[in-house]
N, C-alpha and C positions, 0 to 999 in steps of 0.2 A: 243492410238488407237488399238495396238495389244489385251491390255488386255480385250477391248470389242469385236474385232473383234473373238477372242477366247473364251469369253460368251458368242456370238450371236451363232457360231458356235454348241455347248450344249445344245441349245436351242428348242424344236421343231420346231418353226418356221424357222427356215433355217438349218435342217436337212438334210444331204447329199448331203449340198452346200462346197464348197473349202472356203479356206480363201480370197485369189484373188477375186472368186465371188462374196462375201459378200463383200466385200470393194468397188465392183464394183456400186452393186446395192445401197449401202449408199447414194451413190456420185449423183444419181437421186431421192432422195427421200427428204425431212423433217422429222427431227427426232429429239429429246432433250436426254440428259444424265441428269438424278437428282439426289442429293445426299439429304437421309431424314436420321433423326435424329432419334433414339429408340422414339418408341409410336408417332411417327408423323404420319398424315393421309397421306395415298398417292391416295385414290378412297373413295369419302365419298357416301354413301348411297343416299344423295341428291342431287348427280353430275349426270350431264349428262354423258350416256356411250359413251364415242365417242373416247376415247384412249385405246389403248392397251400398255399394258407394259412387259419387260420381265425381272427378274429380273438380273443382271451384279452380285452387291455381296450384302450380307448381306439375310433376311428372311421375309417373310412377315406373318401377321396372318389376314386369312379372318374371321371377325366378325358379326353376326344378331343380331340386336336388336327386342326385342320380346312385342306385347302391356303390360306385365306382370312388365317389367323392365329389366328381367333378360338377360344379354348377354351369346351368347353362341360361341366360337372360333370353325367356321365350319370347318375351315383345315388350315394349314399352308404349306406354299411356299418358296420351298430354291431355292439358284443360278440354273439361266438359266431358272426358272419355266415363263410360260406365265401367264400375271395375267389380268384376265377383257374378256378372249379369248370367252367364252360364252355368253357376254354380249353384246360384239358389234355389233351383228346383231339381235338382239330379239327385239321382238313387246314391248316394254318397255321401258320408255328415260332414265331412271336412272339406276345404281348400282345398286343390290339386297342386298350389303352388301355393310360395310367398309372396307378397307382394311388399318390394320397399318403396320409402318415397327415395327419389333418384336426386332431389332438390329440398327445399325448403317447402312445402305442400300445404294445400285446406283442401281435405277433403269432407264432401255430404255424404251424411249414413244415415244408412234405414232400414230400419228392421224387415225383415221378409214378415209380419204380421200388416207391418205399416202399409208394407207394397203392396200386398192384399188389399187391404183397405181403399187403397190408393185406383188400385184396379177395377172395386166397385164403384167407386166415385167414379171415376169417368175412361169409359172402355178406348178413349183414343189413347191415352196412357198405357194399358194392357197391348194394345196394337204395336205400340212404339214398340213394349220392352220383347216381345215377339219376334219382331225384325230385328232387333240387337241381337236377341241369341241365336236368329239365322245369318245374321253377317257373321259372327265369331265363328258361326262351323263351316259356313265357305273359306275364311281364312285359315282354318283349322285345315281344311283338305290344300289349300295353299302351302304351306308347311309341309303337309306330306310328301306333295309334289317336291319341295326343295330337296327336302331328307332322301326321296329314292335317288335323284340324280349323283353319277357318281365320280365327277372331275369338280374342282372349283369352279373353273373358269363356266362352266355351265351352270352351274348354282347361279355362279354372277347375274350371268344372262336372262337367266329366268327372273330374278330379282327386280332387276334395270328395266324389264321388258313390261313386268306385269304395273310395275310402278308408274313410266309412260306413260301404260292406257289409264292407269288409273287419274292422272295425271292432265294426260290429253296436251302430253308435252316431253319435246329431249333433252329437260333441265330438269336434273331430280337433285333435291336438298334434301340429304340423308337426315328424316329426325330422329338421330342417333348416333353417338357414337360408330368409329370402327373398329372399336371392341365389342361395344353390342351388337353390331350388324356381326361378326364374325362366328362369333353367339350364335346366333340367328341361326346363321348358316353352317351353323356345326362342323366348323373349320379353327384353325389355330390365326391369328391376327397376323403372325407373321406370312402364311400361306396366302391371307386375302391382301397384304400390300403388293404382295408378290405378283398374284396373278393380276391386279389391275394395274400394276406398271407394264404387264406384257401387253394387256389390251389394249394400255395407251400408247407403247409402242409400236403396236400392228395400226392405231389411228381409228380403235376400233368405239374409242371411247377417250376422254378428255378429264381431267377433275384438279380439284384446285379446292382443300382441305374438304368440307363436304358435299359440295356440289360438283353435282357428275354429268358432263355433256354426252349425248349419244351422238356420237358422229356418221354410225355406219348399223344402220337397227337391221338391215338385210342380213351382216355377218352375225348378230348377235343371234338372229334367228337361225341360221347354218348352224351355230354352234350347239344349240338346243335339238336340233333334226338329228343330228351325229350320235345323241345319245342310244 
């Protein structure tokens, strides 16, 4: 119980709540603990949205299926991330994606009745999950942004750049694969090895398996103005 009550806690959802408090509000609610197995579905595309989950341990990868065939890994979710948080209230009955677990996972679910509930009980909760589903559509217009640019190497850029500020640093640790980052960026893996061996040859940029040095963030921003 501690070990969850300590990943609810890291969680946005009960953001700036005590441990005590969280234990309190458990204790009037409905709620499940699941453990999924690597590549098991935890929110299929053709489910009803009506849980939320957040995840305790392990990762999740949010996945679109496309009429073309091709799946694309729209982001990926580590401990204490909310997952489905945008979905539960949209004009929409289903998932917009699938979600696997990417690892071995426990994830917290809760019914969108529970949430409710949850949000009459105590309105800093309601606040929190508020600000969740406005960070997910700043991120969401972040994507867009990667999706209009139309070289790799600027994709890149924009990636590395926005990461930094995020960051408040020119050491970024991809949490992801560079199959999933490729994903992301709506490129083939072999194009994104590609163009980051030119960058680290122009000096523009430095890495060594997932950790990426910025050596020269003036070029990286040239390369973004050029679009």
């Amino acid at each position: 119980m501690d070990t969850l009550l300590h990943a609810l806690q890291q969680s946005a959802l009960f953001r700036n709540k005590a441990l005590a408090e969280i234990a309190g509000l458990l204790t009037k609610i409905s709620y499940r603990v699941r453990e999924y197995r690597e590549n098991e579905i935890i929110f299929s595309i053709n489910q009803t949205a009506d849980t939320l989950g957040i995840i305790v341990e392990g990762c999740v990868d949010v996945k679109k299926d496309f009429l073309s065939g091709k799946v694309v890994t729209v982001t990926t979710r580590g401990p204490f991330d909310l997952l489905a948080d945008a979905a539960m209230f949209s004009g929409t009955r289903y998932y917009p994606g699938t979600l696997f677990a990417c690892k071995a996972s426990k994830i917290f679910l809760l019914h969108k009745q529970e949430l409710l509930r949850l949000f009459s009980l105590d309105q800093t909760i309601m606040l929190n999950f508020l600000c969740s589903v406005s960070n997910r559509m700043m991120a969401l217009n972040q994507k867009i942004e990667v999706l209009s640019l139309s070289s790799i190497r600027s994709k890149i850029a924009h990636f590395l750049i926005r990461e930094s500020q995020a960051r408040q640093s020119m050491v970024i640790t991809l949490p992801f694969s560079k199959k999933a980052w490729a994903e992301h960026l709506n490129v083939s893996r072999t194009s994104l090895s590609r163009e980051l061996r030119r960058l680290e040859t122009a000096r523009y940029i430095s890495f060594h398996n997932r950790t990426i040095h910025i050596n020269q963030l003036a070029k990286l921003n040239e390369l973004l103005a050029e679009e």
